[in-house]
SEDOTOR-940448 format. One line per field, with one value per residue (C-alpha): y, z, x. Coordinates in steps of 0.5 Angstrom, whole numbers, plus 500, padded with zeros to 3 digits. Each point is the difference from the previous one (the first is absolute). Layout:
py c(Y_...)
pz c(Z_...)
px c(X_...)
This chain:
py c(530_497_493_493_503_504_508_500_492_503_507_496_494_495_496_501_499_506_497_502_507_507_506_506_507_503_500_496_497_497_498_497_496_497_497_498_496_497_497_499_495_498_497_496_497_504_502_507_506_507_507_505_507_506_496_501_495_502_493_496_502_504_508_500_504_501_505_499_502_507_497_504_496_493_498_504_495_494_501_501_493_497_504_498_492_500_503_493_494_496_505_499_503_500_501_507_502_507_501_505_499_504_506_499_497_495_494_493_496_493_497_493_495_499_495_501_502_503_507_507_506_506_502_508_503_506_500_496_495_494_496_494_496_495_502_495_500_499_501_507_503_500_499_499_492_498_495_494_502_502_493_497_504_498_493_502_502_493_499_503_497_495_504_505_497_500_494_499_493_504_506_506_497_495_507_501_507_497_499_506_505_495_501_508_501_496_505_506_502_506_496_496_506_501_492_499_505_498_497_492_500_507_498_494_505_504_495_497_493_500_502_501_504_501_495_495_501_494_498_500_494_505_501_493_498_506_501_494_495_494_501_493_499_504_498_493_499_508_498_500_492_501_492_499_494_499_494_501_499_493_498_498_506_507_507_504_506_503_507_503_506_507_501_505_496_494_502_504_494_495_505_500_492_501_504_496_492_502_505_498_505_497_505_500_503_502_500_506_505_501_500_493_498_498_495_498_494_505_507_502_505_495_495_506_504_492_498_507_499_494_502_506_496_493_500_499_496_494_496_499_503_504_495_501_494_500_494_499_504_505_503_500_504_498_505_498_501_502_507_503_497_507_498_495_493_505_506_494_498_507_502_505_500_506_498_504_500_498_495_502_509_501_495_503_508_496)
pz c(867_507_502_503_506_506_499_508_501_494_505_506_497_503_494_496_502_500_495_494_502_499_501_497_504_492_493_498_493_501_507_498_493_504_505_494_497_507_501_493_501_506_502_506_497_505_495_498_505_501_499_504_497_505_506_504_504_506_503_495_502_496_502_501_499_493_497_493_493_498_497_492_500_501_492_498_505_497_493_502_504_493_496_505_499_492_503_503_496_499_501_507_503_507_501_503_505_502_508_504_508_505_495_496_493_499_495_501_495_500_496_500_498_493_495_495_506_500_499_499_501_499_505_499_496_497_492_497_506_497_505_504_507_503_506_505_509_504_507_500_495_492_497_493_500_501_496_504_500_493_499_504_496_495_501_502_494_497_507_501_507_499_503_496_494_495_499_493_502_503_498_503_502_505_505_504_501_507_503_497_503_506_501_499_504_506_498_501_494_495_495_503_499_492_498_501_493_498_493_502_495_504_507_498_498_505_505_495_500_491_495_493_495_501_495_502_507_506_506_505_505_505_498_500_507_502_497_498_504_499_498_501_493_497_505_502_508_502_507_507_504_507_503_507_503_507_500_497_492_501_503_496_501_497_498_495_497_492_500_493_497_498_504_504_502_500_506_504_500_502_505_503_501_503_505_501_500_502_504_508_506_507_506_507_505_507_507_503_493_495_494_497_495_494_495_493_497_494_499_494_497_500_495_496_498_498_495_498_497_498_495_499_497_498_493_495_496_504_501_507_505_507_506_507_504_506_505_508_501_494_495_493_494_493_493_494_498_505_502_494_499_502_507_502_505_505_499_503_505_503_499_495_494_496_493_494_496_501_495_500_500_497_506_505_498_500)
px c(498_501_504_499_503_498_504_499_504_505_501_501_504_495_500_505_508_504_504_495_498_503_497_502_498_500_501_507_500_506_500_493_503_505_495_495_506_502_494_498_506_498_507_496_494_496_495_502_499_496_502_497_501_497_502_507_503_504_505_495_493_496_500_491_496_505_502_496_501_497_493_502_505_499_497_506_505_495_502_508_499_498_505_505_498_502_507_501_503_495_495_496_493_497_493_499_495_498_498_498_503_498_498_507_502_504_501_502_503_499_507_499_506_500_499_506_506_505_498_505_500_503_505_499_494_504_499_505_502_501_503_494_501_496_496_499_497_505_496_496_504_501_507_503_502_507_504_498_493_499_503_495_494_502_499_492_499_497_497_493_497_496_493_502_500_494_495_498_497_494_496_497_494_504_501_494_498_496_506_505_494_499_508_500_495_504_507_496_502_497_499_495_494_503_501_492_499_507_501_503_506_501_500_505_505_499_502_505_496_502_504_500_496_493_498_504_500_502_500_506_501_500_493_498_502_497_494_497_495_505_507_502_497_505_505_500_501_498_497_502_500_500_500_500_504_497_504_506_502_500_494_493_496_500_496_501_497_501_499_500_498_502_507_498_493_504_504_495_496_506_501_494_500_507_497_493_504_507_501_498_500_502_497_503_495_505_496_505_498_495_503_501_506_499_504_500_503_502_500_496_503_507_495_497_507_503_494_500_507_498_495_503_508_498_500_493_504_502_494_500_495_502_499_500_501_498_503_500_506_500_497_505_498_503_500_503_505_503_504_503_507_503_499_506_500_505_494_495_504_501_492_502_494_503_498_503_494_493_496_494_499_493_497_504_497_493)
């Protein structure tokens, strides 16, 4: 079995925020059932995380080349991480993969957030312990929740993000396995050579794009945004308007251009138009030297990290496209509904943008 990931970008954290990895140099059940039930409760909506069983990590970063189970071993630690899944209150499963790093044998457990949070876990597997916590991330580490975070996991226990949801409006049919390869192969994922034999219903599971038992099996949003030609039909306004004011909003003239699409295609797309239509260099040439200065109107990569986030935060539930307004003077990007109320006027006013909680997790880990 392999994920939607690529293992190289999982071992250098090019992908993935530290907060959703944990490495373990060995086998440590309990360690390893606590980091299940943190993720599974996915206190922050970031999607869930990874856990990297064989690899040490020193500061943070993976210990490479690692150091690897012993090969006999590895079904045997399986079957423990299923056992230990039925241990947990309601009982939980990651998807296991086995690869081999450098001639070594590790295990990846992608535990993603879980549809009916919050989980517990037992606080020690000695025979008899009868005592549960709720584990939660805090940063790069596990810890058993404390009151006020136990409170407040519990309010999250009715309120699935909306991509994660599961849509039955909609039927298998709707997800297109064009694009799910297309978007593999462009991860670099394993998972791209398997998925050309691969059962459908399989492959979706795997990527955690459905739920439900296989004979009333379903899409979720997330699939949908993702990996159908036109999401708007599902989602009204799923589209991106970049409108060009040359003269002002006030004035008679206008541009704009409606991107729709997949999300990832959706904003590449954008992307490229911004860069071809909006981006403008100027070049300086000086007598006195060869080498010229060169300006532009705006930096790129500024433009390309704000509609990101604007895709990425706006919520597919309000029917409101993302809009880039493009004036004389500035360029004004608009997502609904806004920043997560978390973020306070004062919080603004100082140009600190920490939310507690991110609306949409499985969109963000695409």
């Amino acid at each position: 079995m392999k994920l939607p990931i690529n293992i190289n970008d999982l071992l250098t954290a090019r992908t993935v925020e530290w907060e959703r990895l944990e490495f373990k140099a060995g086998w440590n059940p309990k360690a390893v059932l606590h980091a299940m039930c943190a993720f599974a409760n996915d206190f922050h909506n970031l999607g869930g995380g990874y856990i990297i069983i064989g690899v040490a990590e020193d500061k943070g970063q993976p210990v490479l080349p690692p150091a690897g189970l012993p090969v006999r071993r590895i079904d045997a630690v399986q079957r423990e991480i299923v056992e230990l899944g039925y241990r947990m209150v309601p009982y939980y499963h990651p998807i296991i993969a086995p690869y081999k790093i450098d001639g070594k044998h590790i295990l990846v457990l992608w535990a993603a957030g879980g549809q009916t949070r919050p989980y517990k876990a037992p606080v020690s597997l000695k025979k008899g312990e009868r005592e549960f916590g709720y584990y939660i991330r805090k940063g790069s580490v596990t810890v058993r929740a404390r009151q006020q975070d136990e409170t407040e996991l519990m309010s999250l226990a009715a309120t699935v993000p909306f991509d994660d949801r599961i849509n039955q409006r909609v039927s298998l049919e709707d997800l297109d396995l064009g694009l799910i390869r297309a978007y593999l192969k462009q991860v670099k994922s394993d998972l791209f050579r398997e998925s050309a034999e691969m059962d459908f219903n399989r492959l979706c599971r795997q990527m955690n794009l459905v739920d439900g038992p296989d004979e009333s099996l379903w899409p979720k949003n997330v699939g949908l945004l993702f990996f159908n030609e036109d999401p708007s039909q599902f989602f009204p306004q799923t589209q991106i308007d970049v409108v060009h004011f040359p003269e002002g909003p006030g004035a008679d003239t206008f541009s704009e251009k409606i991107l729709k699409g997949p999300l990832h295609i959706m904003l590449q797309n954008a992307l490229s138009h911004i860069r071809s239509m909006v981006i403008e260099e100027k070049v300086t040439k000086y007598a006195d030297r060869p080498e010229a200065d060169r300006f532009f109107n705006y930096p790129f990569p500024a433009l390309e990290e704000a509609l990101c986030n604007a895709v990425y935060h706006r919520s597919y539930e309000i029917r409101e496209p993302v809009e880039m307004r493009i004036l004389p003077d500035s360029i004004t990007i608009g997502s609904f509904p806004g920043p997560d109320r978390s973020i306070s006027d004062r919080d603004m006013g100082e140009f600190r943008f920490l939310s507690r909680r991110y609306r949409n997790r499985r969109v963000g880990g695409f």
